[in-house]
C-alpha positions as CSV (number, residue, x, y, z in Angstrom):
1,X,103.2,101.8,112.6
2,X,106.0,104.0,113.3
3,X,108.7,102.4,114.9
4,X,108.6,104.8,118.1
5,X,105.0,103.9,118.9
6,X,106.1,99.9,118.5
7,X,108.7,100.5,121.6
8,X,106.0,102.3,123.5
9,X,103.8,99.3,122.5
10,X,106.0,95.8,122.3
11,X,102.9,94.0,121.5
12,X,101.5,95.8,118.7
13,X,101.7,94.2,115.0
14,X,103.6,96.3,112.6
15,X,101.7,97.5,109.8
16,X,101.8,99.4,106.8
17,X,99.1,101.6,104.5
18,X,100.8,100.2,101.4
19,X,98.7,99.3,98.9
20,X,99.2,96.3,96.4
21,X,101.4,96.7,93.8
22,X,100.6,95.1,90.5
23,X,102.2,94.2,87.4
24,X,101.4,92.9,83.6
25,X,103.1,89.2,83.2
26,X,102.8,89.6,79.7
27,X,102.1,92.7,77.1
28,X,101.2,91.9,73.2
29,X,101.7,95.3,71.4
30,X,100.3,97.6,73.8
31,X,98.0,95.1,75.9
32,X,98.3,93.8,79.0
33,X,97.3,89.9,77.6
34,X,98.8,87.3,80.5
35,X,98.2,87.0,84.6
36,X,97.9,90.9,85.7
37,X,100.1,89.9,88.9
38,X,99.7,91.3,92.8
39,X,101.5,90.9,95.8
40,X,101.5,92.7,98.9
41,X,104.9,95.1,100.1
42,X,106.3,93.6,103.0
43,X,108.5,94.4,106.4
44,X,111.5,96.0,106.2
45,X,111.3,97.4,102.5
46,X,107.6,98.2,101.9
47,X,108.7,97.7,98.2
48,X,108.0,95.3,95.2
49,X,110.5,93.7,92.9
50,X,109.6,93.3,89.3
51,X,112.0,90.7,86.8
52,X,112.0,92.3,83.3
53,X,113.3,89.3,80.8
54,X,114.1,90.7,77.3
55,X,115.7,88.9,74.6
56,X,118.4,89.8,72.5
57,X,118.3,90.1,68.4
58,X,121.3,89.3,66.4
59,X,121.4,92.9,65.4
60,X,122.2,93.7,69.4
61,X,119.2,95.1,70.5
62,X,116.9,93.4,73.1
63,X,112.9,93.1,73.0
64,X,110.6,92.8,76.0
65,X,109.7,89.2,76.6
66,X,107.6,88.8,80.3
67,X,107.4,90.4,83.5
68,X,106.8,88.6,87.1
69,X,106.8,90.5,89.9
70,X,107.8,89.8,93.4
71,X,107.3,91.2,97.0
72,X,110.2,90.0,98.7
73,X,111.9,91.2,102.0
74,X,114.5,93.1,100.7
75,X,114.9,94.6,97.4
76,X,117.6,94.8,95.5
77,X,117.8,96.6,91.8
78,X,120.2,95.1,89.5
79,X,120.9,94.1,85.5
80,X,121.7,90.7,84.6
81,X,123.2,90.2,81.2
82,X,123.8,86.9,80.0
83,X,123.8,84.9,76.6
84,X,121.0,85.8,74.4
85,X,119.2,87.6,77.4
86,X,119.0,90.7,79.6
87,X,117.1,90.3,83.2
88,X,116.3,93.7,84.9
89,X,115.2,93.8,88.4
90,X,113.9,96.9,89.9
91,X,111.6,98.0,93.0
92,X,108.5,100.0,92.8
93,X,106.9,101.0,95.8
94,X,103.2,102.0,94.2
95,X,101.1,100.3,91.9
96,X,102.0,99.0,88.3
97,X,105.5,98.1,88.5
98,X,106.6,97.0,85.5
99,X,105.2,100.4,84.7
100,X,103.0,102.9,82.7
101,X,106.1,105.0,82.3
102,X,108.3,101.7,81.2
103,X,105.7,100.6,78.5
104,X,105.0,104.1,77.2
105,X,102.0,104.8,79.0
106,X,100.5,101.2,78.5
107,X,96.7,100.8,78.9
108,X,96.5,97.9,80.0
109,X,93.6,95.6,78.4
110,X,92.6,93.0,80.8
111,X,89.0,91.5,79.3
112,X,89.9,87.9,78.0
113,X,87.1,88.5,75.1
114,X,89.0,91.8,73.9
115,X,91.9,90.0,74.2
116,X,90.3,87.7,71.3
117,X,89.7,90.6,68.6
């Protein structure tokens, strides 16, 4: 609900069309192998927050480790380099947030029994 119609209406609950956004905890090559995760966007941001965790090589580079994804109030996008380890944050406000576009156009493989082959 616009927030001109919740002045007009002080009693009506504000609400939003969002849908879920969802995320892969976990990929394995290019499969989506651990916890597909789902939160709803909430009040003031209407956005999702997704936690990236790569670790780094001895040759410098970094390599994707787990996703978890969050829904919190506020959002805030930021890199967090440490020791051995890179965190990204980042908000999404759609679907897949750890993203088809961020895993080169993952499919993402969610049948435990495929998962096995």
């Amino acid at each position: 609900m616009d927030w001109p119609l919740f002045l007009l209406f002080p009693g009506a609950v504000l609400s939003h069309p969002m849908r879920l956004c969802t995320s892969c905890d976990e990929f394995v090559g290019k499969n989506c192998r651990r916890n597909l995760g789902s939160c709803r966007p909430r009040y003031p941001d209407f956005a999702c927050q997704t936690k990236e965790v790569y670790t780094q090589h001895f040759t410098g580079g970094y390599s994707y480790q787990y996703s978890i994804l969050g829904c919190p109030k506020k959002c805030v996008e930021y890199v967090r380099i440490s020791r051995g380890e890179k965190i990204v944050f980042f908000c999404c406000n759609g679907s897949y947030c750890n993203s088809l576009n961020v895993k080169e156009q993952v499919p993402f493989n969610l049948d435990p029994l495929q998962n096995l082959a």
